[in-house]
Backbone bond lengths (Angstrom), bond angles and torsions (degrees), N, CA, C in turn:
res aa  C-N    CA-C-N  psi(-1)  N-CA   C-N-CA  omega(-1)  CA-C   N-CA-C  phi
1 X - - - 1.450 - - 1.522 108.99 -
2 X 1.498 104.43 167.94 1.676 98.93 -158.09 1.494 114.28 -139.04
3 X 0.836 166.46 -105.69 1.588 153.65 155.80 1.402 99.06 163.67
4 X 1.440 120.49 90.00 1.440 116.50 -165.20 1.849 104.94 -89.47
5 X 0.793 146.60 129.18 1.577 139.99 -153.29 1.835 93.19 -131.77
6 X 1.207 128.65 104.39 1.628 117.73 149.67 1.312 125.32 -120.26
7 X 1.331 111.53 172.30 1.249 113.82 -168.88 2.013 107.55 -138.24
8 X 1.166 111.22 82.17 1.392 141.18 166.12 1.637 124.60 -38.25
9 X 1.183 136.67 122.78 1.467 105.28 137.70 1.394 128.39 -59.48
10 X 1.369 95.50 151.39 1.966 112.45 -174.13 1.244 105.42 -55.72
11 X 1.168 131.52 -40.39 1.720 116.65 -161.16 1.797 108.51 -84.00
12 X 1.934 114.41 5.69 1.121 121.61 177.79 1.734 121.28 -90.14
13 X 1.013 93.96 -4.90 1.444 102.98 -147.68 1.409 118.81 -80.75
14 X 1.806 99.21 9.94 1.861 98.26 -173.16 1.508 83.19 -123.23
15 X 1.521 130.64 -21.06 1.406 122.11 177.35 2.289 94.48 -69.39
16 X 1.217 133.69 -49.76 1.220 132.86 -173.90 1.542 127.78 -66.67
17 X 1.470 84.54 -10.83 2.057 101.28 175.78 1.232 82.70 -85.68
18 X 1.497 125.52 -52.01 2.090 104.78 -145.39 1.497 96.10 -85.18
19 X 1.351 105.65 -25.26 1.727 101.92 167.93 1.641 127.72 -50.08
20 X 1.252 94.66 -38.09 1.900 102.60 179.21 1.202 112.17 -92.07
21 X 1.469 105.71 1.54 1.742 109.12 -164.32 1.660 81.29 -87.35
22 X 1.326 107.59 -49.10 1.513 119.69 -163.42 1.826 103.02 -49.47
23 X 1.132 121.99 -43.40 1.528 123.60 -158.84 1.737 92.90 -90.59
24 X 1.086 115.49 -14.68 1.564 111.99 -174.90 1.476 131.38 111.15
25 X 1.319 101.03 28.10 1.377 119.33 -172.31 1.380 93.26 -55.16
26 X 1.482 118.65 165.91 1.639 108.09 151.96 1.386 108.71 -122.17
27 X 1.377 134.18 -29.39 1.317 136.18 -175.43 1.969 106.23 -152.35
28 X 1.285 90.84 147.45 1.607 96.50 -177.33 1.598 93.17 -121.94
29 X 1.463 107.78 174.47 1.646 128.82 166.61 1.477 112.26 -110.71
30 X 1.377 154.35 122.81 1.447 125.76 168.61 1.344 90.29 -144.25
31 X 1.816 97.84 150.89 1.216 104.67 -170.84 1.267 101.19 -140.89
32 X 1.208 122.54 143.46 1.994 119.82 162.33 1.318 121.91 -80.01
33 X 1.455 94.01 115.90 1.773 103.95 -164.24 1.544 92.17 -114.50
34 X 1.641 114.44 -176.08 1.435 108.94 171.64 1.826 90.81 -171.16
35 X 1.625 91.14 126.10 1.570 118.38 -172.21 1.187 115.02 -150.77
36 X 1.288 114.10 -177.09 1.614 135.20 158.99 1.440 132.08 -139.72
37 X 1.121 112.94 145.62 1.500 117.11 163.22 1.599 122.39 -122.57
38 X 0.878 115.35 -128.95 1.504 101.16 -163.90 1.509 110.71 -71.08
39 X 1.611 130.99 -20.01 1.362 118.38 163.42 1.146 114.94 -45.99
40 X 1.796 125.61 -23.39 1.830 111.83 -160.43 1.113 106.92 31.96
41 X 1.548 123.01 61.62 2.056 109.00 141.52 1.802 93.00 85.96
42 X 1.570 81.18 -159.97 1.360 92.58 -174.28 1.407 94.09 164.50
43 X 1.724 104.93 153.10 1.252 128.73 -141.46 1.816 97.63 -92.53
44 X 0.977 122.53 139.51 2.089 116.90 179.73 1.566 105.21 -134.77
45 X 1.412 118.99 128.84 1.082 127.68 166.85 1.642 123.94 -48.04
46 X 1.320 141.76 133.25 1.800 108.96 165.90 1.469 89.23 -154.50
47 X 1.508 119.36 132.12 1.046 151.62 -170.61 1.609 108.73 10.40
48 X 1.418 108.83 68.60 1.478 136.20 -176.85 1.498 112.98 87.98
49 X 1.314 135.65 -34.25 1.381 136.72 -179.36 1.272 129.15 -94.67
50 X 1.182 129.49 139.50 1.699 136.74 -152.33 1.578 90.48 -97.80
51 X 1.131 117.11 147.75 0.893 119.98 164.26 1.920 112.51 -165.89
52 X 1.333 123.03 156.74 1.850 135.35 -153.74 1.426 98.67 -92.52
53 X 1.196 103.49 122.39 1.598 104.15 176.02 2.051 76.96 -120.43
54 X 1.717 87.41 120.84 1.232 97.99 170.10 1.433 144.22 -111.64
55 X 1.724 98.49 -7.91 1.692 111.20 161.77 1.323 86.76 -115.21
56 X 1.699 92.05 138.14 1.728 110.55 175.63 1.554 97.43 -102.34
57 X 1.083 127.48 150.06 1.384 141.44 132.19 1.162 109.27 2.77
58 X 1.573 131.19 122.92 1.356 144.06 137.84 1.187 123.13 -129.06
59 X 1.626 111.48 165.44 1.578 123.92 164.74 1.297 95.43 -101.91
60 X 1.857 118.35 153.65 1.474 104.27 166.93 1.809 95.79 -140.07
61 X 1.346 110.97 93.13 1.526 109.75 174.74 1.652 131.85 -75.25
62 X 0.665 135.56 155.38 1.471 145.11 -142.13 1.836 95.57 -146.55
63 X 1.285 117.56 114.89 1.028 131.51 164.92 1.678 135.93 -115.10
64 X 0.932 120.91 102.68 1.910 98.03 176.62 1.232 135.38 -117.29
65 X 1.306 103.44 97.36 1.479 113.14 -172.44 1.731 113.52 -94.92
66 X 1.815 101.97 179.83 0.986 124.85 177.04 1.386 111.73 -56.77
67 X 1.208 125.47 176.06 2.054 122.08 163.66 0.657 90.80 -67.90
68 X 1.768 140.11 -71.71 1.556 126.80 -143.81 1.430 103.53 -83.82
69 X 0.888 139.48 6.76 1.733 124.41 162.81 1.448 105.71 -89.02
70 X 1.523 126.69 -24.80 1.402 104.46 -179.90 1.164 135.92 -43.60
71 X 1.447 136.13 -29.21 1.167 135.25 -163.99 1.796 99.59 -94.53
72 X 1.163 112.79 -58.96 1.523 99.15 150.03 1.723 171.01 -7.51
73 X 1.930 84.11 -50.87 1.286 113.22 137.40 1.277 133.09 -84.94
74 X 1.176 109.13 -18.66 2.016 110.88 -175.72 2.035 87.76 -75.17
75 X 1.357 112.06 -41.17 1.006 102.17 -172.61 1.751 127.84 -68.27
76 X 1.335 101.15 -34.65 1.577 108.59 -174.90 1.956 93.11 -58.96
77 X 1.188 107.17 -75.51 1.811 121.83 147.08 1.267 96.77 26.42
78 X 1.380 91.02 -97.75 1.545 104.22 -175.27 1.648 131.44 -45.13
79 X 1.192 97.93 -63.33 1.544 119.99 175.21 1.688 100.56 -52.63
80 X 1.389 125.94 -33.51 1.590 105.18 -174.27 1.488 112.36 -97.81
81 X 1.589 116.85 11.79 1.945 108.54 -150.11 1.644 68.04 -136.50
82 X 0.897 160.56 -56.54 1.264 159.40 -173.10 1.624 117.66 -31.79
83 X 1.678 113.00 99.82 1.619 105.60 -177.74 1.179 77.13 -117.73
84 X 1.832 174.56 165.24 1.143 166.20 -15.90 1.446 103.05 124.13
85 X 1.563 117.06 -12.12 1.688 121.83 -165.79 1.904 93.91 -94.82
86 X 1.553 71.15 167.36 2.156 90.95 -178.43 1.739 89.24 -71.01
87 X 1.747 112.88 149.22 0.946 116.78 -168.28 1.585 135.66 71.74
88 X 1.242 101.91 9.62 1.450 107.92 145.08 1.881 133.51 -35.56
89 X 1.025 98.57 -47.91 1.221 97.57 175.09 2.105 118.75 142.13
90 X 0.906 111.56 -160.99 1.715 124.41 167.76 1.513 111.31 -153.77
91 X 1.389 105.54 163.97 1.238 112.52 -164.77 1.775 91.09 -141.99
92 X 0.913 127.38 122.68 1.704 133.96 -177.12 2.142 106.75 -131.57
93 X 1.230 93.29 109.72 1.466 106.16 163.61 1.473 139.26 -87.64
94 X 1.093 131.37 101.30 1.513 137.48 -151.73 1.280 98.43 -100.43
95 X 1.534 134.28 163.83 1.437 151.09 111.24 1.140 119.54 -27.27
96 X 1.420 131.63 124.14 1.544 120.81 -178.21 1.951 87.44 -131.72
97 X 1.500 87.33 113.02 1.370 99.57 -178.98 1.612 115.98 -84.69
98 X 1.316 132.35 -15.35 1.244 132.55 165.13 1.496 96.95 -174.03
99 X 1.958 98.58 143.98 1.337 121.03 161.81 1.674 115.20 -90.05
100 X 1.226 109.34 177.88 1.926 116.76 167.26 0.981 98.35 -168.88
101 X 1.846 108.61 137.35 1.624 100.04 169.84 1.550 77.23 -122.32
102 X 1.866 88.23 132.28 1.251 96.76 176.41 1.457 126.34 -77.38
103 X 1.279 125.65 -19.43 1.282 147.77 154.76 2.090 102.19 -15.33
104 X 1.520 99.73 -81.97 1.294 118.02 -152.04 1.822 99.43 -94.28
105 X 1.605 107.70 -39.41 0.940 102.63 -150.55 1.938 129.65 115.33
106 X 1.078 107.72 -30.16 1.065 113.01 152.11 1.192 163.62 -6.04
107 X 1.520 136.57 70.83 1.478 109.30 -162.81 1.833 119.07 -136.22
108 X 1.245 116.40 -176.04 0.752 122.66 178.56 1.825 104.87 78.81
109 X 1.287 125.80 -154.23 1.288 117.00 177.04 1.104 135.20 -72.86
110 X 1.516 135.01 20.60 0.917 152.20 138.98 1.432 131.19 -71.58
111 X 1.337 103.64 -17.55 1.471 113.33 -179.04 1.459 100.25 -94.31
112 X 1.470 122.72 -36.95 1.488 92.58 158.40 1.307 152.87 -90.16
């Protein structure tokens, strides 16, 4: 099992749900985070004075799939969060050492 972790722009984030919905996702995590990477921010006008807005806006979704769907999902991922501009996003793949559904009891890949 795998712990797929990305980090999106916000205005992507309903094209990357129906994308994973499409391959068979069953449930996502997303959260509103706010960072940077190599853009560092960027400079904003406000009522004459400049001033650094230095965490931008993010989504940060949380996925946990099977092994063999990972590559699958990195791809839907990709293909739906992808505009060609700086700040696209990251994509981080984890070890997922055990699931539980607390519901049933459940674990391991069945629980997700």
């Amino acid at each position: 099992m795998k712990l797929v972790t990305a980090v999106i722009k916000p205005f992507k984030l309903d094209d990357v749900r129906e994308s994973l919905s499409q391959i068979g996702v069953q449930g996502i995590t997303v959260s509103e985070v706010k960072g940077f990477g190599r853009q560092k921010g960027h400079t904003e006008l406000y009522r004459g004075a400049e001033y650094v807005v230095d965490f931008l806006p993010k989504i940060k979704i949380e996925v946990a799939v099977k092994g063999d769907m990972v590559e699958q999902t990195i791809e839907a991922i990709t293909k739906a969060a992808q505009t060609g501009k700086i700040g696209d996003g990251k994509i981080f793949i984890s070890e997922l050492e055990q699931a539980i559904r607390i519901r049933t009891g459940e674990t391991g890949e069945s629980a997700i």
